[in-house]
C-alpha positions as CSV (number, residue, x, y, z in Angstrom):
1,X,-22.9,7.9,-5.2
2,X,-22.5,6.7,-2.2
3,X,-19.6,8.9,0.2
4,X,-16.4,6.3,0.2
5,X,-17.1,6.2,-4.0
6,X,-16.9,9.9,-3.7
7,X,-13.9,9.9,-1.5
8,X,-11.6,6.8,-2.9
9,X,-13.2,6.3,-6.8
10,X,-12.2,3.7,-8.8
11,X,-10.5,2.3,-6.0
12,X,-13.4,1.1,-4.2
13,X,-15.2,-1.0,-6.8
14,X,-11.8,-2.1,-8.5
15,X,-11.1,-6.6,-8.5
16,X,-7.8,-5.9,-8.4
17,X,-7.6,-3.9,-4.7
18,X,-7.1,-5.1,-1.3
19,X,-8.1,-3.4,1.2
20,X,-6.0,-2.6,4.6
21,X,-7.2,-1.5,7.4
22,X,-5.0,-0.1,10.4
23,X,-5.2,-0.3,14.0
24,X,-5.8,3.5,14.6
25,X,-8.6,3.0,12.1
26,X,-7.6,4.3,8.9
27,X,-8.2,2.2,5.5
28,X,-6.1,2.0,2.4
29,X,-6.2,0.2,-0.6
30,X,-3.6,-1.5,-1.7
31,X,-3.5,-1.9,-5.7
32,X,-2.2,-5.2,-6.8
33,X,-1.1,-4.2,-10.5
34,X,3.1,-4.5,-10.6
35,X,2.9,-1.5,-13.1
36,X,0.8,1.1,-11.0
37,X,1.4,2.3,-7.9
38,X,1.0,0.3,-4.6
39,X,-1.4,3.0,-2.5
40,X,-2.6,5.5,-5.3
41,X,-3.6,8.7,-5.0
42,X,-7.2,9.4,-3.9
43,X,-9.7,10.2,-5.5
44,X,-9.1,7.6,-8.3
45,X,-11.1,8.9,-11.4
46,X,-9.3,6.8,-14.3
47,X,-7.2,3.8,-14.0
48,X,-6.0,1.9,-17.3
49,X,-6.0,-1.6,-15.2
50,X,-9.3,-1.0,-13.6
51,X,-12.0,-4.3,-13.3
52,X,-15.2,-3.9,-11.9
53,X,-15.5,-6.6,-9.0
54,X,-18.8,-8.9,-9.7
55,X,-21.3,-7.9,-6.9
56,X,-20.9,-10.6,-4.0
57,X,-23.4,-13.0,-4.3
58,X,-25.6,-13.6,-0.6
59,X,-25.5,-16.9,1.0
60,X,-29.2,-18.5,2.1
């Protein structure tokens, strides 16, 4: 597991996340679901609206 999984869980591999990045450098993700939370807490372990995001495909 790589360290960002380890640090953010679910978060980081979840279809339904956007992720924000700030000017000092900092990242959140921002959860998209009306019912949960807009920034979680961290690590996310479980998450009833979690989707795994389909691996990007590579353009030739």
């Amino acid at each position: 597991m790589d360290p960002e999984t380890q640090r953010v869980g679910l978060c980081v591999t979840c279809e339904k996340v956007k992720t924000v990045d700030s000017a000092r450098g900092s990242r959140f993700y921002l959860c998209t679901v009306p019912e949960l939370p807009k920034y979680p807490q961290l690590p996310r372990r479980a998450c009833p609206a979690y989707v795994k995001r389909a691996p990007s495909s590579t353009m030739r």
